[in-house]
LOTIFI-942320 format. One line per 2 residues: number of its first residue (from 1); their letters; for each residue x, y, z of C-alpha. Coordinates in steps of 0.25 Angstrom, whole numbers, padded with zeros to 4 digits. Layout:
% residues N
NUM	a	X Y Z  ...
This chain:
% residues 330
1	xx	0423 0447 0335  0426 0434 0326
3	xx	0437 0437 0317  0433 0438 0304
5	xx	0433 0425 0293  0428 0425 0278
7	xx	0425 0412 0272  0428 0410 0256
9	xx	0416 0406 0250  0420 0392 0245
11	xx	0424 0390 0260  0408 0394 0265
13	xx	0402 0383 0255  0412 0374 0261
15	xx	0407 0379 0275  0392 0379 0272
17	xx	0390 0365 0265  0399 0359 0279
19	xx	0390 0367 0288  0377 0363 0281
21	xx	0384 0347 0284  0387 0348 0296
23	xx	0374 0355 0300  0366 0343 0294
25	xx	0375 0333 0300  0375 0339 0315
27	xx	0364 0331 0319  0371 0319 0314
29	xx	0382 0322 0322  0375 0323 0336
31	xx	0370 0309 0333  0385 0303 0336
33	xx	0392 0314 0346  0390 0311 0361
35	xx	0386 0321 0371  0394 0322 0383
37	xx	0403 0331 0393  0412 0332 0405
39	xx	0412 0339 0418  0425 0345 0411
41	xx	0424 0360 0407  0422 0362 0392
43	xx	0432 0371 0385  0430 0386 0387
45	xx	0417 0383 0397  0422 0391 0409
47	xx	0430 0403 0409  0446 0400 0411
49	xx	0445 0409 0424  0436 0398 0431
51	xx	0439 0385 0422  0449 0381 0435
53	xx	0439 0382 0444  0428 0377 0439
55	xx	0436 0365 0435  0442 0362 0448
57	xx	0430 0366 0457  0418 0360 0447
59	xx	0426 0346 0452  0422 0350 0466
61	xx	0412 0338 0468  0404 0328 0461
63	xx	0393 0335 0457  0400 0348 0453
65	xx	0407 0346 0438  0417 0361 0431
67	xx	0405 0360 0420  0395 0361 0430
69	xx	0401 0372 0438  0405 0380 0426
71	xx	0389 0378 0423  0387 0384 0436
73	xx	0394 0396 0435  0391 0399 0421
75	xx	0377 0398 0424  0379 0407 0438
77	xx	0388 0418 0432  0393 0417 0418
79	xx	0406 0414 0426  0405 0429 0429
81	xx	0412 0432 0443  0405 0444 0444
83	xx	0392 0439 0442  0381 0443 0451
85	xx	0366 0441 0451  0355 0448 0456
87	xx	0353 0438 0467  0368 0442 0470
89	xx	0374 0429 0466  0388 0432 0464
91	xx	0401 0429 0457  0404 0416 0447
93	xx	0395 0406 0454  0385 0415 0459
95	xx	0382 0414 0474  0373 0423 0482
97	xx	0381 0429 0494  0375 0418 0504
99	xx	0379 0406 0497  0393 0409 0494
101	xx	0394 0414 0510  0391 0398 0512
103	xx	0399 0393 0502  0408 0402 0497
105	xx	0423 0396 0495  0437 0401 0494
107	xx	0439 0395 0481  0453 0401 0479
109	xx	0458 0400 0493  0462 0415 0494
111	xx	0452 0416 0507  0441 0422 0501
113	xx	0427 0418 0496  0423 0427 0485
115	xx	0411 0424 0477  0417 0434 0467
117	xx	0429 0426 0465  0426 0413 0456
119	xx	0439 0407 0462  0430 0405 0473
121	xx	0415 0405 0468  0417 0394 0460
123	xx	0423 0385 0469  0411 0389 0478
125	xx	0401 0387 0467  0407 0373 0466
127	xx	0408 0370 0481  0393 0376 0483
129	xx	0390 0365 0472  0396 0352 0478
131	xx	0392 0355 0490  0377 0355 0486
133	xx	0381 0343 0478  0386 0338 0494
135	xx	0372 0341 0500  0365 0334 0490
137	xx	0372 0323 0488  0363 0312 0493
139	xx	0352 0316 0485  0349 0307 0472
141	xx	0352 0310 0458  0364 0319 0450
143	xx	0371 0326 0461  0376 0336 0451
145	xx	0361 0341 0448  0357 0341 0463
147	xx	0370 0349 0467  0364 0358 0457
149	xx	0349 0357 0461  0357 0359 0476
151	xx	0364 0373 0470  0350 0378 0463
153	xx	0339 0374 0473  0348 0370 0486
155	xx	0351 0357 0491  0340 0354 0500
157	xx	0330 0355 0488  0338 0345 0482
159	xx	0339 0336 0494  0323 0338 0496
161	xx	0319 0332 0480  0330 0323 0481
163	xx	0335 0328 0468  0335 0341 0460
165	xx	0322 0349 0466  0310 0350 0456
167	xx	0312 0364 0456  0313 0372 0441
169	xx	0324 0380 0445  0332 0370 0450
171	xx	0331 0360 0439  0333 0369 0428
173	xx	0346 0376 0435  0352 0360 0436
175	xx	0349 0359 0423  0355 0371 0418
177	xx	0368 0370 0425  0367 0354 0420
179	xx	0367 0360 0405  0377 0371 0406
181	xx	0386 0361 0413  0388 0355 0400
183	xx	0390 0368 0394  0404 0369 0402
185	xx	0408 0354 0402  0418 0347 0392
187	xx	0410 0338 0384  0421 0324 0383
189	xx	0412 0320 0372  0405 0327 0359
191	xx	0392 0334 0362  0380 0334 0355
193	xx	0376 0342 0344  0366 0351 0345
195	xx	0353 0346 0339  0350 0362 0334
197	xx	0364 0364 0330  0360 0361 0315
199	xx	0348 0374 0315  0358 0383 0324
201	xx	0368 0381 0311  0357 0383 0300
203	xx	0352 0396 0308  0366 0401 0309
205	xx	0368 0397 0293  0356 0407 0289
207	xx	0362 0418 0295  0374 0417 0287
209	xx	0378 0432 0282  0369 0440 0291
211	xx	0378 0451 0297  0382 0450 0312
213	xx	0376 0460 0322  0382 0461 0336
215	xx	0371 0456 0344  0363 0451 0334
217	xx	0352 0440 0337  0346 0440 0323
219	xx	0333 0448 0325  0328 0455 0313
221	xx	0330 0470 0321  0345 0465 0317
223	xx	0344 0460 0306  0344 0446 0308
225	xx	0360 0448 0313  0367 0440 0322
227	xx	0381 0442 0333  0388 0428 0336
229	xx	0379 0425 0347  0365 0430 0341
231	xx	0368 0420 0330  0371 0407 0337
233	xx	0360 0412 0347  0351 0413 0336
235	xx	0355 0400 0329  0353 0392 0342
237	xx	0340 0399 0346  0335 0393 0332
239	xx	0335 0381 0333  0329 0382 0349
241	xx	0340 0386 0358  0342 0398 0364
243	xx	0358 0402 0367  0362 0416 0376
245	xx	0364 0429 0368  0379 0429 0369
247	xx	0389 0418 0363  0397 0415 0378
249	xx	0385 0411 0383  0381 0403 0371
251	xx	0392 0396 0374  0386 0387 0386
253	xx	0375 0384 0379  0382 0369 0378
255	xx	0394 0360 0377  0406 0363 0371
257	xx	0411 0355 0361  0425 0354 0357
259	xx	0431 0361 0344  0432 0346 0338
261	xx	0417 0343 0342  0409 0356 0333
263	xx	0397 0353 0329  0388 0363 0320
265	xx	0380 0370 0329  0390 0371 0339
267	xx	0394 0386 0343  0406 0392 0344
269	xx	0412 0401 0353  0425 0412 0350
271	xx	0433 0419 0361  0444 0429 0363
273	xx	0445 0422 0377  0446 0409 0375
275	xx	0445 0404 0390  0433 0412 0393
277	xx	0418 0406 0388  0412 0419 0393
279	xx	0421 0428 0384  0414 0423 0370
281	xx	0413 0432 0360  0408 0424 0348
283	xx	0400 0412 0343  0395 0406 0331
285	xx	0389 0391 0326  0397 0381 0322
287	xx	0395 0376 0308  0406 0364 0306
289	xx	0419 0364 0299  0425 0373 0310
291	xx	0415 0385 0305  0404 0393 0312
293	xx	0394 0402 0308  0395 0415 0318
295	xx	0392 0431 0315  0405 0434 0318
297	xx	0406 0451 0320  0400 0463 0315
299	xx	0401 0465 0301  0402 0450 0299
301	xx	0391 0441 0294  0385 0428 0300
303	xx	0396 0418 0294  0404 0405 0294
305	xx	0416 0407 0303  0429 0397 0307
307	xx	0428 0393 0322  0443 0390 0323
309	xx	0448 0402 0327  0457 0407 0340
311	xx	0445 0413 0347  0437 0399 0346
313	xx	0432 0398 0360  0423 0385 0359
315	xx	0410 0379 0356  0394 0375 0362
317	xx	0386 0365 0357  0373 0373 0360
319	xx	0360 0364 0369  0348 0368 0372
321	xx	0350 0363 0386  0362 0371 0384
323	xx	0356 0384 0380  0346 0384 0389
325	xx	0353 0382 0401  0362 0395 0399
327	xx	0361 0407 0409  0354 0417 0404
329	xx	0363 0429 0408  0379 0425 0413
């Protein structure tokens, strides 16, 4: 639970005429900040368990970047080494039994491969990766999107078209890893604002004072009551976007700016573990001026809230490409 913060009152008209500014001006702003990124891992993207080896083995090859292979995995598994599915694709990165007898690898050199282990499924994932990225390498155009089309539809399709097949599946699984790869990247420059940051704010703003409801989505059987992640779910989904239920996954739902680089609309993301994206608790919107609007914890009310606390964890700059390429269970 978010500890709890009172404002005075001449502090929340201070707050509101700031908020109602910034919101107003947030369009203004995208006009002069540059998008951008890096192949770099963002802050915070990648549990600290697996940070080293995405890092090392995202730089495997060419075509293979630690955003991208962190996209990979999070799309796969949740970075869940117990993951299974029902087609029995198992561990972090997911392979069914008979690709990882082909090309499984000891990752960690203790003479075992052991699909359970991420220590060596990751290095497979990444192995498996560039040597797709290897058997279609003559064919023309982005090799990191045919290594992908190679992963999703095998390499021959790609070899056959020349390209990335014209297949549905294929084209929408290269663009949703493309997407989320900027979810995990650092961005070296500011990224854009969102162009619905400004109606996400104003739908948080009406809520103000509504009591909070764990697992509150709004609806009128609850009395129009909202948790931290119903209400940024809510606030997003008015103004067209569509964010998961749960504030960790709302998380990868786009870049992450920096503290420095807020920017209204932004949301904002507390942890007890501070090394772990997948052990969010909490999540409101960003205001300006180093507030928020969040429903904090039972018995609390839909409220403005400091950010600068210990258990800040970080922030998303919410897309709609973003959203939508999410996973929808992890």
């Amino acid at each position: 639970m978010r500890k709890a913060w009172v404002l005075a009152g001449a502090a929340v008209g201070c707050v509101l005429t700031f908020v109602l500014l910034l919101v107003v001006g947030v369009y203004l702003v995208g006009g002069t900040v540059a998008g951008g990124g890096s192949v770099g891992l963002a802050k915070g993207a990648v549990p600290a368990a697996y940070k080293g080896l995405v890092e090392k083995w995202g730089n495997l090859c060419p075509a293979l970047n630690p955003a991208l292979l962190a996209a990979q995995l999070y799309q796969e598994s949740g970075f869940n080494p117990r993951a299974q599915s029902p087609a029995a694709a198992q561990g972090i990165a997911q392979f069914i039994p008979g690709t990882w007898a082909t090309h499984g690898v000891d990752g960690n050199g203790d003479g075992k491969r052991d699909v359970w282990d991420p220590a060596d499924a990751i290095p497979s994932a990444a192995s498996y990766d560039c040597e797709l990225a290897r058997y279609v390498r003559s064919v023309p155009g982005d090799r990191t999107r045919n290594m992908l089309a190679a992963y999703n539809a095998g390499p021959d399709a790609v070899i056959q078209h020349q390209g990335v097949p014209p297949y549905a599946e294929t084209r929408n699984y290269v663009k949703t890893i493309k997407t989320l790869e900027k979810s995990f990247a650092a961005p070296v420059t500011r990224v854009d604002p969102s162009r619905q940051a400004a109606g996400a704010i104003a739908f948080a703003q009406s809520k103000l004072g509504t009591p909070y409801l764990w697992g509150g989505n709004g609806t009128a059987e609850e009395g129009g009551r909202f948790d931290c992640s119903g209400l940024t779910k809510a606030a997003y989904e008015s103004v067209g976007i569509t964010l998961p239920r749960v504030a960790n996954d709302q998380y990868n739902a786009g870049p992450h700016p920096r503290r420095e680089e807020l920017l209204p609309g932004d949301l904002v993301f507390f942890s007890d573990d501070l090394t772990n994206p997948r052990a969010i608790r909490h999540v409101g919107i960003y205001v300006g001026g180093g507030y928020m609007i969040d429903a904090p914890k039972p018995g609390a009310v839909i409220r403005f809230d400091p950010i600068d606390t210990p258990d800040y964890f970080g922030a998303t700059r919410v897309t709609e490409d973003g959203a939508k390429a999410l996973p929808t269970t992890v």
